[in-house]
mmCIF file as Biopython writes it, N, C-alpha, C and O atoms, coordinates in Angstrom:
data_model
#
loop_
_atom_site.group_PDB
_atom_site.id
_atom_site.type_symbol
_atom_site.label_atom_id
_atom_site.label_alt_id
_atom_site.label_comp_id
_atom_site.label_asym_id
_atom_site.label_entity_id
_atom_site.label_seq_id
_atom_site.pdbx_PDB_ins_code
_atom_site.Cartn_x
_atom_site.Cartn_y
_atom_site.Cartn_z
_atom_site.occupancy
_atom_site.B_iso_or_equiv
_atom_site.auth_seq_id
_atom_site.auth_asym_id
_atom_site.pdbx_PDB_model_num
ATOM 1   N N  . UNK A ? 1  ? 0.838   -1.178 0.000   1.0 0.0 1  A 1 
ATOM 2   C CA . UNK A ? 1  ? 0.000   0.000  0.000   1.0 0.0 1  A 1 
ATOM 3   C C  . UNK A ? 1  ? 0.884   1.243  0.000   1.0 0.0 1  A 1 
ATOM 4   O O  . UNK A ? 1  ? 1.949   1.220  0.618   1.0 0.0 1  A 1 
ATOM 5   N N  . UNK A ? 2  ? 0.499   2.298  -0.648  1.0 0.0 2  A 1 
ATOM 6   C CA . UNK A ? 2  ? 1.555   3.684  -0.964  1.0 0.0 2  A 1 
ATOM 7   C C  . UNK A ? 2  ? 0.460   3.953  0.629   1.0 0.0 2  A 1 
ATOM 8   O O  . UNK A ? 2  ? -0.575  3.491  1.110   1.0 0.0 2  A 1 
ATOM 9   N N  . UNK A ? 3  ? 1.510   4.997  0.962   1.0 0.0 3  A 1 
ATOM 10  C CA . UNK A ? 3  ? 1.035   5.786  2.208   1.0 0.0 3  A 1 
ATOM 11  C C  . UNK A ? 3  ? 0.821   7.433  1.834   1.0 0.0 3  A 1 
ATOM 12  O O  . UNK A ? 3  ? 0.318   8.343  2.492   1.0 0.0 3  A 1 
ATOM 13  N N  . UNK A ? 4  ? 1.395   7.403  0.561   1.0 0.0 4  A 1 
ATOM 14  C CA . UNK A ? 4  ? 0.941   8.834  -0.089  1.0 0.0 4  A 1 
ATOM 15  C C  . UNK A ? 4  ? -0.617  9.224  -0.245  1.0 0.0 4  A 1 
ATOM 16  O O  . UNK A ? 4  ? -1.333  8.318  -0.673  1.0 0.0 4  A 1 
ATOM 17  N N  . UNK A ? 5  ? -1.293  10.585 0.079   1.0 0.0 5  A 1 
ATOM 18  C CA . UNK A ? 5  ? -2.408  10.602 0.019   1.0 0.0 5  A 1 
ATOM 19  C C  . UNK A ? 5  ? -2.998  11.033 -1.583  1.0 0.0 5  A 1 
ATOM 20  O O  . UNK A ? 5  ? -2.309  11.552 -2.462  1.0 0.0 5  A 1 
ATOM 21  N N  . UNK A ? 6  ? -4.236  10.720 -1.673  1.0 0.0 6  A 1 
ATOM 22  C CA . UNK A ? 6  ? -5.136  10.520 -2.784  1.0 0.0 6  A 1 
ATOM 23  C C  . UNK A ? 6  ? -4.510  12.157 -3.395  1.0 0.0 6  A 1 
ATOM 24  O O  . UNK A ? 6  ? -4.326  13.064 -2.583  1.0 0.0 6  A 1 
ATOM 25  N N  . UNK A ? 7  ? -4.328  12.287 -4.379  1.0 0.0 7  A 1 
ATOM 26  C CA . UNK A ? 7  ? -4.615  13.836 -4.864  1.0 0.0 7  A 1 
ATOM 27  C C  . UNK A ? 7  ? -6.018  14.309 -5.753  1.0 0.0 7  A 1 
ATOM 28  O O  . UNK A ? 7  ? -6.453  15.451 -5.906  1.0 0.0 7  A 1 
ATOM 29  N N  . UNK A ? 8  ? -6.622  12.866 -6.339  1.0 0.0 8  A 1 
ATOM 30  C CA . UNK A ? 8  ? -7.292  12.924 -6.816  1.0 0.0 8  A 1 
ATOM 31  C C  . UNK A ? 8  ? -8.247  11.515 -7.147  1.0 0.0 8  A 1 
ATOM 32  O O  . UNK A ? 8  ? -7.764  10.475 -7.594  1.0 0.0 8  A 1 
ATOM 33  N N  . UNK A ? 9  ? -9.646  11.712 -6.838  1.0 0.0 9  A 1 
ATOM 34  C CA . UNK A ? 9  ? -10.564 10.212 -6.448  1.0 0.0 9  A 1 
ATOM 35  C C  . UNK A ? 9  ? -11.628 10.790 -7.207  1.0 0.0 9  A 1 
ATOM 36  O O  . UNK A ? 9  ? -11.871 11.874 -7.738  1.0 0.0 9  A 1 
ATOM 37  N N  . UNK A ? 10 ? -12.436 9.135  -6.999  1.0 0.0 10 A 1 
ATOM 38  C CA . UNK A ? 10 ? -13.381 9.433  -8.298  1.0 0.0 10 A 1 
ATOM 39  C C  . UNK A ? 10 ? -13.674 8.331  -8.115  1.0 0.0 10 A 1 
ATOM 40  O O  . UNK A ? 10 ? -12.628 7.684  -8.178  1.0 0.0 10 A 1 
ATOM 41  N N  . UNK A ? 11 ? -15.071 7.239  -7.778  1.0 0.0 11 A 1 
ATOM 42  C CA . UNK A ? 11 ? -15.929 6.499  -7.704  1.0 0.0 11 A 1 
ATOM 43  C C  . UNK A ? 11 ? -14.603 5.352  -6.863  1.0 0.0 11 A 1 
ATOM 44  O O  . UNK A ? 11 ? -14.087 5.711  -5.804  1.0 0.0 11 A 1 
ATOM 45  N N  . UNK A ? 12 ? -14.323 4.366  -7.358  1.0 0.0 12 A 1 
ATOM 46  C CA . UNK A ? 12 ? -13.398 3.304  -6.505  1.0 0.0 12 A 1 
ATOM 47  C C  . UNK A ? 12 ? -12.116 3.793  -6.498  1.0 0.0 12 A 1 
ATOM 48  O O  . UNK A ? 12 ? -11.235 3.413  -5.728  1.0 0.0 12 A 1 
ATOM 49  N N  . UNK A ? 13 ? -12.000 4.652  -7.368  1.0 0.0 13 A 1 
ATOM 50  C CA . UNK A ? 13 ? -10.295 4.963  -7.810  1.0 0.0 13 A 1 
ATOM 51  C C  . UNK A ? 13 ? -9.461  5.930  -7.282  1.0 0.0 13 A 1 
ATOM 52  O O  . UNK A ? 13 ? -10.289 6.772  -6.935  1.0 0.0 13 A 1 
ATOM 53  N N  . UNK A ? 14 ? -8.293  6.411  -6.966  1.0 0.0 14 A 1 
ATOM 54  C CA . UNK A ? 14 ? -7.589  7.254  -6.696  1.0 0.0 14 A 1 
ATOM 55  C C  . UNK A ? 14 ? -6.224  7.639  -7.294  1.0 0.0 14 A 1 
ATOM 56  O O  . UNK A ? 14 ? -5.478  6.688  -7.527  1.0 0.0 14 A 1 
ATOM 57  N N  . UNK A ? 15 ? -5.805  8.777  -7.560  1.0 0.0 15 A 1 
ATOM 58  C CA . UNK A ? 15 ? -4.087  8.791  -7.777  1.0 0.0 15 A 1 
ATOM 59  C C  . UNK A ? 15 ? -3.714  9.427  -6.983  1.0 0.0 15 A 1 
ATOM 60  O O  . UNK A ? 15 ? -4.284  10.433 -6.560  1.0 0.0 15 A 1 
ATOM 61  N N  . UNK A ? 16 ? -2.556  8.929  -6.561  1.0 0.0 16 A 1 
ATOM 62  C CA . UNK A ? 16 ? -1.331  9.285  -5.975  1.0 0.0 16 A 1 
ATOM 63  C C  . UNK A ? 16 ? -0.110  9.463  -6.722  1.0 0.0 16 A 1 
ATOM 64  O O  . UNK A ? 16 ? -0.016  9.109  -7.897  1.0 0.0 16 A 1 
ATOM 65  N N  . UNK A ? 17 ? 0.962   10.079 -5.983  1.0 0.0 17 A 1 
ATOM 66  C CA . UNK A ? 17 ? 2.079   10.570 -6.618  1.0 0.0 17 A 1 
ATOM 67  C C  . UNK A ? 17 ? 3.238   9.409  -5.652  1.0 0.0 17 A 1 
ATOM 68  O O  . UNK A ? 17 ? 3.326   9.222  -4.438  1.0 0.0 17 A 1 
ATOM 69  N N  . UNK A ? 18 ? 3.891   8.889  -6.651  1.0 0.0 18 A 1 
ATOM 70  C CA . UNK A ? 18 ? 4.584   8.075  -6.060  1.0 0.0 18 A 1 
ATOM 71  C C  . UNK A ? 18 ? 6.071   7.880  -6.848  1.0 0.0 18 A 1 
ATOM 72  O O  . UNK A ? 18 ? 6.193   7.656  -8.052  1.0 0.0 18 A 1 
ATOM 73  N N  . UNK A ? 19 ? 7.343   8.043  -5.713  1.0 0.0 19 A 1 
ATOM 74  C CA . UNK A ? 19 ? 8.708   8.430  -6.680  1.0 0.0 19 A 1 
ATOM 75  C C  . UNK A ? 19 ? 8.983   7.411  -6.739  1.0 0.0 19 A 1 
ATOM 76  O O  . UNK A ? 19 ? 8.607   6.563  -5.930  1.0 0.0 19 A 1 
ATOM 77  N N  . UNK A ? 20 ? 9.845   7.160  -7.881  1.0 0.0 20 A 1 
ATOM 78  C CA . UNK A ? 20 ? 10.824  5.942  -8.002  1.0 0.0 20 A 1 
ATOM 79  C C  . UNK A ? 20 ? 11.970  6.079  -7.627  1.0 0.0 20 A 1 
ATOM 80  O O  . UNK A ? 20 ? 12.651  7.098  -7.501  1.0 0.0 20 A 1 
ATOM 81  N N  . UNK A ? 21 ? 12.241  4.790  -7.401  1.0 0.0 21 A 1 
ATOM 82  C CA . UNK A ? 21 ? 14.331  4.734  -6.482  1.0 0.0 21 A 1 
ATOM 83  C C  . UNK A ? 21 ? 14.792  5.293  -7.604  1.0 0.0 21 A 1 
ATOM 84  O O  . UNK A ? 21 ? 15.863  5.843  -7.348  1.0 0.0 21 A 1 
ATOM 85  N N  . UNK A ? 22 ? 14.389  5.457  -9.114  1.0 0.0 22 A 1 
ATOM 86  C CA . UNK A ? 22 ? 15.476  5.260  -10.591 1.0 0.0 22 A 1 
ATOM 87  C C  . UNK A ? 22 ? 14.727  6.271  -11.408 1.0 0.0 22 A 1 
ATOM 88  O O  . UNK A ? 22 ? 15.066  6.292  -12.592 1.0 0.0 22 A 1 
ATOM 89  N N  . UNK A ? 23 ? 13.772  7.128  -11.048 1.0 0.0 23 A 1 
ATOM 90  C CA . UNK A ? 23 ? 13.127  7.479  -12.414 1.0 0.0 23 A 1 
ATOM 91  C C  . UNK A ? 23 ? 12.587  8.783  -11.640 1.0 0.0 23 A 1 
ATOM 92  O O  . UNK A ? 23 ? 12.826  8.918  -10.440 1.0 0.0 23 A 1 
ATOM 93  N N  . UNK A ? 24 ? 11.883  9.699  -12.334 1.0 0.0 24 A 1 
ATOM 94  C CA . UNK A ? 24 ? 11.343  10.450 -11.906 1.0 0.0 24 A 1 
ATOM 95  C C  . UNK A ? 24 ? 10.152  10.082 -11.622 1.0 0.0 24 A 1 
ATOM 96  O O  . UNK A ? 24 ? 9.775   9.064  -12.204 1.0 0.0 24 A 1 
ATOM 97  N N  . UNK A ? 25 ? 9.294   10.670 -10.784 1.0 0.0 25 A 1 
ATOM 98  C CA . UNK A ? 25 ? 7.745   10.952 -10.075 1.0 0.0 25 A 1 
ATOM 99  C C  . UNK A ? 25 ? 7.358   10.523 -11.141 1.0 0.0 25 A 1 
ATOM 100 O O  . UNK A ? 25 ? 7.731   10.852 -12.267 1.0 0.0 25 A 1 
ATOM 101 N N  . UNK A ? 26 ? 5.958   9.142  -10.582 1.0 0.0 26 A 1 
ATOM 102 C CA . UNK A ? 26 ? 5.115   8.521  -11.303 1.0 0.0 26 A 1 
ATOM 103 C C  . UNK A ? 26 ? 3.595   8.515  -10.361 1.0 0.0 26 A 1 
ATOM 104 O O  . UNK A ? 26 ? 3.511   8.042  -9.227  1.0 0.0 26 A 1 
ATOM 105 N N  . UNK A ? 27 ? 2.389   9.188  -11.170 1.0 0.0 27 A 1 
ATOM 106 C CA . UNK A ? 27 ? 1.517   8.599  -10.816 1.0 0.0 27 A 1 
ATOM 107 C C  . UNK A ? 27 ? 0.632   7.397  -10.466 1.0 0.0 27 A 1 
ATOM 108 O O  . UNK A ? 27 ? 0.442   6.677  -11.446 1.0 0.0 27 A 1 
ATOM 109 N N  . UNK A ? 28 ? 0.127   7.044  -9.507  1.0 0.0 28 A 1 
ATOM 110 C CA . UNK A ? 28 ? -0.201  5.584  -9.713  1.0 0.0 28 A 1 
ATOM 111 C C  . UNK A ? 28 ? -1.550  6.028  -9.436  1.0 0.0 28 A 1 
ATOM 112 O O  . UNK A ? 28 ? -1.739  7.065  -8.801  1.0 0.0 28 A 1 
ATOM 113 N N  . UNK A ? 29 ? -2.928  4.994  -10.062 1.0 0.0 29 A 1 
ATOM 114 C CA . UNK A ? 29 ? -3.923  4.452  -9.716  1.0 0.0 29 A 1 
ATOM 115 C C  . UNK A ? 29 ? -4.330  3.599  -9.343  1.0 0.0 29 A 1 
ATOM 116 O O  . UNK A ? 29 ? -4.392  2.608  -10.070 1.0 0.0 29 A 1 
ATOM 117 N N  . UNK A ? 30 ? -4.700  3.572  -8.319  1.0 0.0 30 A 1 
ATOM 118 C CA . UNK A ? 30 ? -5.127  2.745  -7.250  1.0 0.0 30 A 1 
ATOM 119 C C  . UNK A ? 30 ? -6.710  2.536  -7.025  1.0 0.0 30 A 1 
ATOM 120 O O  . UNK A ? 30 ? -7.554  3.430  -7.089  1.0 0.0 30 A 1 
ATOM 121 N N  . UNK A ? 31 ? -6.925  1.261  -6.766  1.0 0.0 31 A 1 
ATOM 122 C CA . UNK A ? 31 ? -8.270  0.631  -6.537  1.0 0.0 31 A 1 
ATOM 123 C C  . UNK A ? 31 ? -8.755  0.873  -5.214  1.0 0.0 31 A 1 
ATOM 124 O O  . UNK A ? 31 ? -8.145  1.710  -4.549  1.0 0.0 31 A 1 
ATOM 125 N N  . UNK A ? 32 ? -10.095 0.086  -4.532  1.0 0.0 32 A 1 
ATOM 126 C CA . UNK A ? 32 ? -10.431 0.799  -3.304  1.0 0.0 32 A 1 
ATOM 127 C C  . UNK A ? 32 ? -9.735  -0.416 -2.453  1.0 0.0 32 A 1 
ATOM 128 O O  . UNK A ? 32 ? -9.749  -0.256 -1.232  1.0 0.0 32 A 1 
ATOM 129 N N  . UNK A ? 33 ? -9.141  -1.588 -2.942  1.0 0.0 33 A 1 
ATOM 130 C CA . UNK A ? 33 ? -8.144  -2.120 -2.285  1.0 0.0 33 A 1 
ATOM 131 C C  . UNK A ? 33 ? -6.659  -2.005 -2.315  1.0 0.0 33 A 1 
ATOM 132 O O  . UNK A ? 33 ? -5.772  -2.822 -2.067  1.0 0.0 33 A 1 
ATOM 133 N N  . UNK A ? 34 ? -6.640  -0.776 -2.683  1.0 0.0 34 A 1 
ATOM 134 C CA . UNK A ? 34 ? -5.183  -0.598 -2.574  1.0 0.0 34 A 1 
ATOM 135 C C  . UNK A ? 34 ? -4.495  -1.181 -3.652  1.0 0.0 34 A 1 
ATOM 136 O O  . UNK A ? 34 ? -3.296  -0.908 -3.608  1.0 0.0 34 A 1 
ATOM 137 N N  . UNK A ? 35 ? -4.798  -1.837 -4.540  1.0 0.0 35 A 1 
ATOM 138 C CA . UNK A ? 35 ? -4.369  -2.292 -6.154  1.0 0.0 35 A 1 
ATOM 139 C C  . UNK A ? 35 ? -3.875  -1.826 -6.972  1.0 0.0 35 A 1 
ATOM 140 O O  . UNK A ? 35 ? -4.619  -1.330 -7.818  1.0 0.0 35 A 1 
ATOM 141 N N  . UNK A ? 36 ? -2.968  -1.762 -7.102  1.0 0.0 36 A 1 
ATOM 142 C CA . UNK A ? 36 ? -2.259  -0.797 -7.942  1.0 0.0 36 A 1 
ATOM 143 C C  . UNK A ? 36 ? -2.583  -1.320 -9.638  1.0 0.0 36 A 1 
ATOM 144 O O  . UNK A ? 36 ? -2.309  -2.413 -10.132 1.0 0.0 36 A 1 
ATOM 145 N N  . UNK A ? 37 ? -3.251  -0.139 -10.294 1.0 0.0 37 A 1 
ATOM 146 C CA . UNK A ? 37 ? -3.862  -0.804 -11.655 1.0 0.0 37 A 1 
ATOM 147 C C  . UNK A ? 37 ? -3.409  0.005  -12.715 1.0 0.0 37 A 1 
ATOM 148 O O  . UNK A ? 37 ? -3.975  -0.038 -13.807 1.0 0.0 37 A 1 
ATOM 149 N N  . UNK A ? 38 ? -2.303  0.848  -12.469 1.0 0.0 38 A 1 
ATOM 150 C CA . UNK A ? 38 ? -1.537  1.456  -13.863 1.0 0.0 38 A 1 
ATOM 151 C C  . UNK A ? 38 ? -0.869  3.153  -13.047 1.0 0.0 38 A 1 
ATOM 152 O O  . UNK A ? 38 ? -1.389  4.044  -12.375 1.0 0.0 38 A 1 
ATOM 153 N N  . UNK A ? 39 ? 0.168   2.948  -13.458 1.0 0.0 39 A 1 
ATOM 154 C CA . UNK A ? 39 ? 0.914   4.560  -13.637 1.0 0.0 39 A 1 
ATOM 155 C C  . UNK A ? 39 ? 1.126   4.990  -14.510 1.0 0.0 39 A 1 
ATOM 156 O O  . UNK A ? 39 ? 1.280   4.414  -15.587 1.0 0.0 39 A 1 
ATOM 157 N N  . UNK A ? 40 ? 1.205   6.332  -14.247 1.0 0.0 40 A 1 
ATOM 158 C CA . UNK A ? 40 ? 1.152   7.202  -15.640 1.0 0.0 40 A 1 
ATOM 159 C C  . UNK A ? 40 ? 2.480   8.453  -15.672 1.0 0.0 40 A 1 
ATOM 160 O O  . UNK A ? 40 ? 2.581   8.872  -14.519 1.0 0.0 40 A 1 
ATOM 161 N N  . UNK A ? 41 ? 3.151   8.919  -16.282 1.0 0.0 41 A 1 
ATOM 162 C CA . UNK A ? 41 ? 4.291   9.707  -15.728 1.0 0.0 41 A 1 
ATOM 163 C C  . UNK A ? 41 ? 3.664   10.966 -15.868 1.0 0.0 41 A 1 
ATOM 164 O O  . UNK A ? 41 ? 4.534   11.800 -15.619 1.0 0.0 41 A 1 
ATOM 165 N N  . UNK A ? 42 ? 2.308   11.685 -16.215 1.0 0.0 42 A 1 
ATOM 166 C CA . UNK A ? 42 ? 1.691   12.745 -15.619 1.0 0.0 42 A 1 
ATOM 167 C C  . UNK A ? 42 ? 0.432   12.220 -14.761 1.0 0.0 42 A 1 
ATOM 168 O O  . UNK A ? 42 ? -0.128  11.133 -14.617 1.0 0.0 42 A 1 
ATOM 169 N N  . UNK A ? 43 ? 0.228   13.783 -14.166 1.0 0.0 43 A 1 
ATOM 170 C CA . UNK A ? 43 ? -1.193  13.185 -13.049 1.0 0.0 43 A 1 
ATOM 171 C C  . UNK A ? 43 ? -2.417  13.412 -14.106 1.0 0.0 43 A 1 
ATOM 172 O O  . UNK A ? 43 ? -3.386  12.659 -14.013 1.0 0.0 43 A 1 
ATOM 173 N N  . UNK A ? 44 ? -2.399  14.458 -15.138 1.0 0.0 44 A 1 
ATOM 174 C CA . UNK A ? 44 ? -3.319  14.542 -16.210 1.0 0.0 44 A 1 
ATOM 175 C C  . UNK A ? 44 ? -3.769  13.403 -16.842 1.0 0.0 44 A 1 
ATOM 176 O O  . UNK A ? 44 ? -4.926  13.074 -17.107 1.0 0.0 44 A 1 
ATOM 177 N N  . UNK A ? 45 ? -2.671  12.808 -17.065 1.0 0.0 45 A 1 
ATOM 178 C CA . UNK A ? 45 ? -3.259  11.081 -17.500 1.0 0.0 45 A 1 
ATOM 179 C C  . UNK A ? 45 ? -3.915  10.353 -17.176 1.0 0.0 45 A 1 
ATOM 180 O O  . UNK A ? 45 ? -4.935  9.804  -17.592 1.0 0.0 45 A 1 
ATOM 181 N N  . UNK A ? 46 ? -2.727  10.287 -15.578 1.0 0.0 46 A 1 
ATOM 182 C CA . UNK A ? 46 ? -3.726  9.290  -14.558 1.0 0.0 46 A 1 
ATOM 183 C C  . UNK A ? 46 ? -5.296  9.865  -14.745 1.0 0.0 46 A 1 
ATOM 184 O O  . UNK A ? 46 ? -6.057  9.353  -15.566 1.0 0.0 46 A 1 
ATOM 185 N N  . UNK A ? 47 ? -5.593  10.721 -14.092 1.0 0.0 47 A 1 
ATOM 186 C CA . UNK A ? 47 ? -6.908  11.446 -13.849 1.0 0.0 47 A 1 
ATOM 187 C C  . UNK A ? 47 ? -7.567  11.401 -14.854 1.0 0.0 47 A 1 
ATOM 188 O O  . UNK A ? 47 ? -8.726  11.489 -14.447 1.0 0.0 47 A 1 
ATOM 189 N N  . UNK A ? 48 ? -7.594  11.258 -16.739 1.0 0.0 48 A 1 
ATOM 190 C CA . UNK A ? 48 ? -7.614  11.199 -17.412 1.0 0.0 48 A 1 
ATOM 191 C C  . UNK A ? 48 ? -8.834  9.295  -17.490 1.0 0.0 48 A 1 
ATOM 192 O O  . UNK A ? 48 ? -10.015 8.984  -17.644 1.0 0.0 48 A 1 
ATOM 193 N N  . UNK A ? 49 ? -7.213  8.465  -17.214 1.0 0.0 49 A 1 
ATOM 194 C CA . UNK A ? 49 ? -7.896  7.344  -17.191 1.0 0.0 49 A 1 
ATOM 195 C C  . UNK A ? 49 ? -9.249  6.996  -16.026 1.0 0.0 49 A 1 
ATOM 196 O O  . UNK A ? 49 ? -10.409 6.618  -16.194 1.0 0.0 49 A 1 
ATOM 197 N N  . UNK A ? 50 ? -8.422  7.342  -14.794 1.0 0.0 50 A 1 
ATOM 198 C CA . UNK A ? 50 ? -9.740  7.591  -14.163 1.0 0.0 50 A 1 
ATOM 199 C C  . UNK A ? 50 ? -11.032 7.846  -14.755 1.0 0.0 50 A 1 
ATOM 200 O O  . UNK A ? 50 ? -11.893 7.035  -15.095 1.0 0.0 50 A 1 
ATOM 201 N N  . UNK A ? 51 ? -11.028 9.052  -14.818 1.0 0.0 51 A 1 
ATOM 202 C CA . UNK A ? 51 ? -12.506 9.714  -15.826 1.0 0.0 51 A 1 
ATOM 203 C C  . UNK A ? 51 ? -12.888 8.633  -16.461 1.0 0.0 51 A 1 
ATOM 204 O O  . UNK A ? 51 ? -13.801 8.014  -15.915 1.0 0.0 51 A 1 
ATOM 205 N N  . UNK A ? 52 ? -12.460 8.193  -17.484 1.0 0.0 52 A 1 
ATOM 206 C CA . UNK A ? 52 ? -12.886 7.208  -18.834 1.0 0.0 52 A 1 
ATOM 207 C C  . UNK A ? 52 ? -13.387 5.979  -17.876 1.0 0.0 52 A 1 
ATOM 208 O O  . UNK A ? 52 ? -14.574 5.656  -17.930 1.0 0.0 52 A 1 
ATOM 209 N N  . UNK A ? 53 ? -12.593 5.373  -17.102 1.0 0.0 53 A 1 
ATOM 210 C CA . UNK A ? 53 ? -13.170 4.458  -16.402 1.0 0.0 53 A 1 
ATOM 211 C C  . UNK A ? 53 ? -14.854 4.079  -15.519 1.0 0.0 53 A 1 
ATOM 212 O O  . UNK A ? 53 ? -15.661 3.175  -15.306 1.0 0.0 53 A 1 
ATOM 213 N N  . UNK A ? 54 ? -14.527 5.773  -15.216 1.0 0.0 54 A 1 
ATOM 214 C CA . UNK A ? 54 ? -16.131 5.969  -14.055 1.0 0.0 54 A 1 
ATOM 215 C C  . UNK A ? 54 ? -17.083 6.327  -15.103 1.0 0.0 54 A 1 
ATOM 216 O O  . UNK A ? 54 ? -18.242 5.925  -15.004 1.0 0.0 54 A 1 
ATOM 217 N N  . UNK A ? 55 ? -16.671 7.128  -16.222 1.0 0.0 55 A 1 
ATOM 218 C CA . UNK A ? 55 ? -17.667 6.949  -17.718 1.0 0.0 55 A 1 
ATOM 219 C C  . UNK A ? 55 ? -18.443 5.811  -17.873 1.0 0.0 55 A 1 
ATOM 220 O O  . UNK A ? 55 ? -19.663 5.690  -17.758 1.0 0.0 55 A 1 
ATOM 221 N N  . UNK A ? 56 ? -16.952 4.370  -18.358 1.0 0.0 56 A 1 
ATOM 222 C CA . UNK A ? 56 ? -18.022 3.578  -18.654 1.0 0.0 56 A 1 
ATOM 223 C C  . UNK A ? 56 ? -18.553 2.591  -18.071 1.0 0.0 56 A 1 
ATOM 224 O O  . UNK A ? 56 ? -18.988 1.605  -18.668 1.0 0.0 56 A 1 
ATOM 225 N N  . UNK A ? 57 ? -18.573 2.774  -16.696 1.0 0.0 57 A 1 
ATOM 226 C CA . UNK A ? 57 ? -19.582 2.150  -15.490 1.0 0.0 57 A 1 
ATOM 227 C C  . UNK A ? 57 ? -20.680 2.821  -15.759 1.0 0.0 57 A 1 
ATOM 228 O O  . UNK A ? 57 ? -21.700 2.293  -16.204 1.0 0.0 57 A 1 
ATOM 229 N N  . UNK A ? 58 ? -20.518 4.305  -15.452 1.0 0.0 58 A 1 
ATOM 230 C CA . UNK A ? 58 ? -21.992 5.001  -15.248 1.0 0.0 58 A 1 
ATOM 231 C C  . UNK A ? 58 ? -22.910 4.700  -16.764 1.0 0.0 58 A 1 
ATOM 232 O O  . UNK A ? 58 ? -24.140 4.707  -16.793 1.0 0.0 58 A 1 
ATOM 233 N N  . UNK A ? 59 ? -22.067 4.454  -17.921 1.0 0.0 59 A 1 
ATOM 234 C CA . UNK A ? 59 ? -22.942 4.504  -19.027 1.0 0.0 59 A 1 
ATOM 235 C C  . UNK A ? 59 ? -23.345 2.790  -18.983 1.0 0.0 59 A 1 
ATOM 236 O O  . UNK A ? 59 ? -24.252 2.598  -19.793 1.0 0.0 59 A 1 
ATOM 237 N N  . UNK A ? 60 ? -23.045 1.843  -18.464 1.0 0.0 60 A 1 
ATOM 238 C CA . UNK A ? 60 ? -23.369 0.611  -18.547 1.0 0.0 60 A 1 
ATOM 239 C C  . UNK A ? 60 ? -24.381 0.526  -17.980 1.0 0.0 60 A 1 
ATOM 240 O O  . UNK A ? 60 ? -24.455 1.179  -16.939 1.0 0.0 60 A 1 
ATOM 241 N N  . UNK A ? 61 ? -25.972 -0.558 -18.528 1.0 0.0 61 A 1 
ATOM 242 C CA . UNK A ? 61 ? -26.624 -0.601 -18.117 1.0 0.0 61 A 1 
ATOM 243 C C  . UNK A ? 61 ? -27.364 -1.171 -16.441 1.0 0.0 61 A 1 
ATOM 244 O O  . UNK A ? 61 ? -26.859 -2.255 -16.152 1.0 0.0 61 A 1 
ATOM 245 N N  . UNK A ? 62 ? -28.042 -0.853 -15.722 1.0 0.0 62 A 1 
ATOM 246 C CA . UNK A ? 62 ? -27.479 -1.244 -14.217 1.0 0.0 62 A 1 
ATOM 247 C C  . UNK A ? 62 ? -27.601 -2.964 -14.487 1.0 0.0 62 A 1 
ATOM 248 O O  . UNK A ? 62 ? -28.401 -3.579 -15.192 1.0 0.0 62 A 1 
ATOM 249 N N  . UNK A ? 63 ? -26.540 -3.433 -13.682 1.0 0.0 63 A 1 
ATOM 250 C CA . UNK A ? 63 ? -26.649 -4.848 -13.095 1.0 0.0 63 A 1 
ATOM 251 C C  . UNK A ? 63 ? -26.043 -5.561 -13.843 1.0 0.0 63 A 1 
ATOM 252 O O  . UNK A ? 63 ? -26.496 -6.686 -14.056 1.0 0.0 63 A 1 
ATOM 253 N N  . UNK A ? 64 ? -24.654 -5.074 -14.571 1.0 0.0 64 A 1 
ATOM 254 C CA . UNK A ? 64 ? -23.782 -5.464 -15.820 1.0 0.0 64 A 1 
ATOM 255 C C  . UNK A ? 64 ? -22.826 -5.039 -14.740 1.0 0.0 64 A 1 
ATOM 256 O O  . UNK A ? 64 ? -22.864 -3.979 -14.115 1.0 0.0 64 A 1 
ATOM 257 N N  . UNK A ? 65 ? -21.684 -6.338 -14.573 1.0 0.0 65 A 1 
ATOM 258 C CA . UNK A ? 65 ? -20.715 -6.044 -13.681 1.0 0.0 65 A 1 
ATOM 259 C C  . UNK A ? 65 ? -19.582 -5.906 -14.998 1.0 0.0 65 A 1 
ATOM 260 O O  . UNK A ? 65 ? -19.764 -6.140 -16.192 1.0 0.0 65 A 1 
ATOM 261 N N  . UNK A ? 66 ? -18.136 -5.348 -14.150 1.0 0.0 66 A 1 
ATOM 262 C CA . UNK A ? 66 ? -17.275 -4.667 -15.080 1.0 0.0 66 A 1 
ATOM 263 C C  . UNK A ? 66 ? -16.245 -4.633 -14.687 1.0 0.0 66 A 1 
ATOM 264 O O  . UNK A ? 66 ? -16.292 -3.743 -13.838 1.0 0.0 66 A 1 
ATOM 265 N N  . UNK A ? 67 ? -15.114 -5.073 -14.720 1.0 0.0 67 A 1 
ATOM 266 C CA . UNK A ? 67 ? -13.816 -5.357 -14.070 1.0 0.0 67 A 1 
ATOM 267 C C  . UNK A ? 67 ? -12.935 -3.923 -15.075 1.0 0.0 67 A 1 
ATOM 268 O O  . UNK A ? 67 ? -13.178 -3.603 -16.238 1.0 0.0 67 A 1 
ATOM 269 N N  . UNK A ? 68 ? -12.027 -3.375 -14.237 1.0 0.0 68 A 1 
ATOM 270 C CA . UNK A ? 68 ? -11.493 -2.271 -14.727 1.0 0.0 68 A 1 
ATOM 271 C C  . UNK A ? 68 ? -10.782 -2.841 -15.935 1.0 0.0 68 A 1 
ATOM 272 O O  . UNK A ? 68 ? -10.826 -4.070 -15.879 1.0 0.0 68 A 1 
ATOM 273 N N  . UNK A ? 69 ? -10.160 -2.413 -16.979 1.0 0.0 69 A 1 
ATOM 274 C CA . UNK A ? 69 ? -9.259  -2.176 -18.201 1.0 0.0 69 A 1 
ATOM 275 C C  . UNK A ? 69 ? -8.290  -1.880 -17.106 1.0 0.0 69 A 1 
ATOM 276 O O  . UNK A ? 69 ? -8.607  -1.368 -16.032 1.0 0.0 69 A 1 
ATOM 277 N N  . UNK A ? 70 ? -6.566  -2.394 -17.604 1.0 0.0 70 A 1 
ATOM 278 C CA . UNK A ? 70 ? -5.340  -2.053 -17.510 1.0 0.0 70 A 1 
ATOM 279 C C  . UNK A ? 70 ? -4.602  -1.641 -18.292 1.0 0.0 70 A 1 
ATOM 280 O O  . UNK A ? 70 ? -3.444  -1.376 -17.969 1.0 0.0 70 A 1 
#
């Protein structure tokens, strides 16, 4: 689990900013278990994918389950 806080949430999801030992600052998205399900090397992205994600839940018809895209 990152101990960095959310900068930005949105239905199950969150990003955080998280550095690497080797690289510069990477965003990560994170699930509501702490899952780490893709980084992005801007937070525009991350937040980006986010969005698209909670899109196409809300546009799915109810009672159609939906496992995130990676």
């Amino acid at each position: 689990m990152l101990a960095n806080p959310a900068l930005y949430s949105r239905g199950p999801y969150r990003v955080v900013a998280h550095s690497a030992a080797n690289g510069p600052a990477r965003y990560v998205v994170l699930d509501s278990v702490d899952a780490w399900l893709r980084d992005d090397a801007s937070f525009a992205a991350a937040c980006a994918w986010v969005d698209r994600q909670v899109a196409e839940v809300e546009a799915m018809p109810p009672g159609r389950a939906r496992t995130p895209s990676r």
